[in-house]
Structures are given as structure tokens and as C-alpha cells.
PALOFI-257807 format. One record per residue (C-alpha): x negated, y negated, z; residue in one letter. Coordinates in steps of 0.001 Angstrom, whole numbers. Layout:
BEGIN
<atom><u>X</u><v>Y</v><w>Z</w><code>a</code></atom>
...
This chain:
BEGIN
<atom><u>25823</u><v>920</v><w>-12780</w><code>x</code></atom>
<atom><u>24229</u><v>4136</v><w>-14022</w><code>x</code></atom>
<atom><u>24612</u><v>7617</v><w>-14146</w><code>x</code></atom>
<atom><u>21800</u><v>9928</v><w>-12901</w><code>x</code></atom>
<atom><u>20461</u><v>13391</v><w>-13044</w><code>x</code></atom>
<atom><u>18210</u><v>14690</v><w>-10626</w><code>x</code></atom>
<atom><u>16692</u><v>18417</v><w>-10774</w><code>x</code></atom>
<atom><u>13883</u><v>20561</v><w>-10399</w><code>x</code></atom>
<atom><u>11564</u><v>21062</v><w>-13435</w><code>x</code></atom>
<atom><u>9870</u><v>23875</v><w>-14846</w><code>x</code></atom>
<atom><u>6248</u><v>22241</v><w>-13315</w><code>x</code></atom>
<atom><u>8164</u><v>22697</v><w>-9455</w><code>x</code></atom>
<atom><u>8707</u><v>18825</v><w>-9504</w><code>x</code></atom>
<atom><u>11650</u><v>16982</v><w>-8981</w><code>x</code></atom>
<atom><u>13010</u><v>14558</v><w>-11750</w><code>x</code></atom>
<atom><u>15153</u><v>11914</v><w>-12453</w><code>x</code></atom>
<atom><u>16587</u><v>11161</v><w>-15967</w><code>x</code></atom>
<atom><u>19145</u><v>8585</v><w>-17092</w><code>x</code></atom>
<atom><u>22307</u><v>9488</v><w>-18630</w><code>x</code></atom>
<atom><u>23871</u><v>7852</v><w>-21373</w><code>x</code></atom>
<atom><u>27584</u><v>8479</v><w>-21708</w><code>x</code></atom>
<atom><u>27223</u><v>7437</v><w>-25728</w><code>x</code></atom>
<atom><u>25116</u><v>10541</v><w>-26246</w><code>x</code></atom>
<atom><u>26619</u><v>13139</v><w>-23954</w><code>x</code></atom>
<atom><u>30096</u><v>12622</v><w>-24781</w><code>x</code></atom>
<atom><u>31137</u><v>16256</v><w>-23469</w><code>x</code></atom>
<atom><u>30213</u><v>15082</v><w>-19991</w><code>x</code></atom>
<atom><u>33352</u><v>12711</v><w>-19991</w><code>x</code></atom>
<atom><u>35724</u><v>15658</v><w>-20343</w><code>x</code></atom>
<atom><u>37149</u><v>17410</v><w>-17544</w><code>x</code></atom>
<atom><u>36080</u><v>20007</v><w>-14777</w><code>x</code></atom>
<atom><u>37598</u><v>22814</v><w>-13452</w><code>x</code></atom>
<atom><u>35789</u><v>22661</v><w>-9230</w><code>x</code></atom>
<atom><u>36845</u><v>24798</v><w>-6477</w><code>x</code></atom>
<atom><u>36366</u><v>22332</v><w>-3915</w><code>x</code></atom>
<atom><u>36832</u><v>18229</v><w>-3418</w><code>x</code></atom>
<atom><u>35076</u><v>16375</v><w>-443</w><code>x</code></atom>
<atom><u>35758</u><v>12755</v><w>27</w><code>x</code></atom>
<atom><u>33096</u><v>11009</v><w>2847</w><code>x</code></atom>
<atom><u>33258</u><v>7466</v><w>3997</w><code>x</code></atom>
<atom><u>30109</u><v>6273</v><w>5763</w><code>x</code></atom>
<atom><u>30289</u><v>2857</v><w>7212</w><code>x</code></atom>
<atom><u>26545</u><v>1900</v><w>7838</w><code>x</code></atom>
<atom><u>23331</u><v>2206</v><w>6431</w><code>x</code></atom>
<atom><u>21860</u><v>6271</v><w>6005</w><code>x</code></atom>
<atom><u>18636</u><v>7790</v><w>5240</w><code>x</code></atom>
<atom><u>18627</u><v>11185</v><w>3687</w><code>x</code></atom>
<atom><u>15107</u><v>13321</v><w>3524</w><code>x</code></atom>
<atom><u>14891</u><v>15556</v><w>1074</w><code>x</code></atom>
<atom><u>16576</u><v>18600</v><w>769</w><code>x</code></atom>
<atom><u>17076</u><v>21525</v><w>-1345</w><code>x</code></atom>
<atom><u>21047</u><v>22421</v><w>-2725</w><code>x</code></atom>
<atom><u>21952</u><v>25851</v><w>-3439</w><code>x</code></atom>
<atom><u>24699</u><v>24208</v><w>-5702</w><code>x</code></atom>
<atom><u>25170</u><v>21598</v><w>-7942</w><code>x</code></atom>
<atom><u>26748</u><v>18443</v><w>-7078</w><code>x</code></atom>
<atom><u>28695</u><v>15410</v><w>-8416</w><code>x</code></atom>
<atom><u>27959</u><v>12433</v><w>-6288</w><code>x</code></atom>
<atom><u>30122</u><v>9282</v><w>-6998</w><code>x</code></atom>
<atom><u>28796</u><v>5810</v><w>-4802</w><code>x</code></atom>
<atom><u>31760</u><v>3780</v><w>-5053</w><code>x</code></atom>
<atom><u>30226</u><v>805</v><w>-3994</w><code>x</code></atom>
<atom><u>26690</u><v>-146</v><w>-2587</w><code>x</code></atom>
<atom><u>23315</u><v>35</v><w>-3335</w><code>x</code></atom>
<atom><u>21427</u><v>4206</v><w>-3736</w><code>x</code></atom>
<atom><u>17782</u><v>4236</v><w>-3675</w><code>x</code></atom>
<atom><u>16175</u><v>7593</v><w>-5023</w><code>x</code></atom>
<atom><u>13134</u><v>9153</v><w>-4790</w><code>x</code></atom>
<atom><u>11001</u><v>11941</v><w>-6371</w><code>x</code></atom>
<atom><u>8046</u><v>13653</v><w>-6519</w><code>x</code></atom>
């Protein structure tokens, strides 16, 4: 299990890093959001890229993610 970061660099590319709760302690405290979504999908999906105007926390509960990036 892992956690990952995926954004748009300075070169117009996307990344991907790694994050390592050890280092980044702060990201284990809590978040004020003003809105939850819960989804349940039940078979396989394929998402093509696409750009957010927000950020988002993403939490796979079980499964396998496969992602992608320039």
C-alpha cells in the first residue's frame, strides 16, 4: 500500500511522487473539507485523462490502481 501524489509540473508534465508518511508527518493531521463523496464501483473502470479544477483525496479501499503519466 502506498500513498501517491500526482500533479502538474512547472515543465507542463504530469508527475507522480511517493509519499512517505515518516517524513511528512503534518499530512496525518486533520482537514477541514466542504464536501465528502463516497462511490462504490463494482467492476473493472478505465479513466482517460483529465484535468481537475480542484484538488482531490482519493482513498482505494481495496483493489488494484494503475497510473499513468506523461
Amino acid at each position: 500500500m502506498g500513498i501517491y501524489r500526482v500533479f502538474a509540473g512547472a515543465d507542463g508534465e504530469s508527475h507522480i511522487e511517493e509519499i512517505d508518511l515518516d517524513k511528512n508527518a503534518d499530512l496525518c493531521s486533520f482537514l477541514n473539507v466542504a464536501e465528502v463523496r463516497i462511490h462504490q464501483f463494482s467492476e473493472l473502470r478505465s479513466m482517460d485523462f483529465h484535468p481537475l479544477t480542484e484538488r482531490r483525496l482519493i482513498i482505494h479501499l481495496r483493489g488494484e490502481v494503475e497510473i499513468g503519466v506523461s
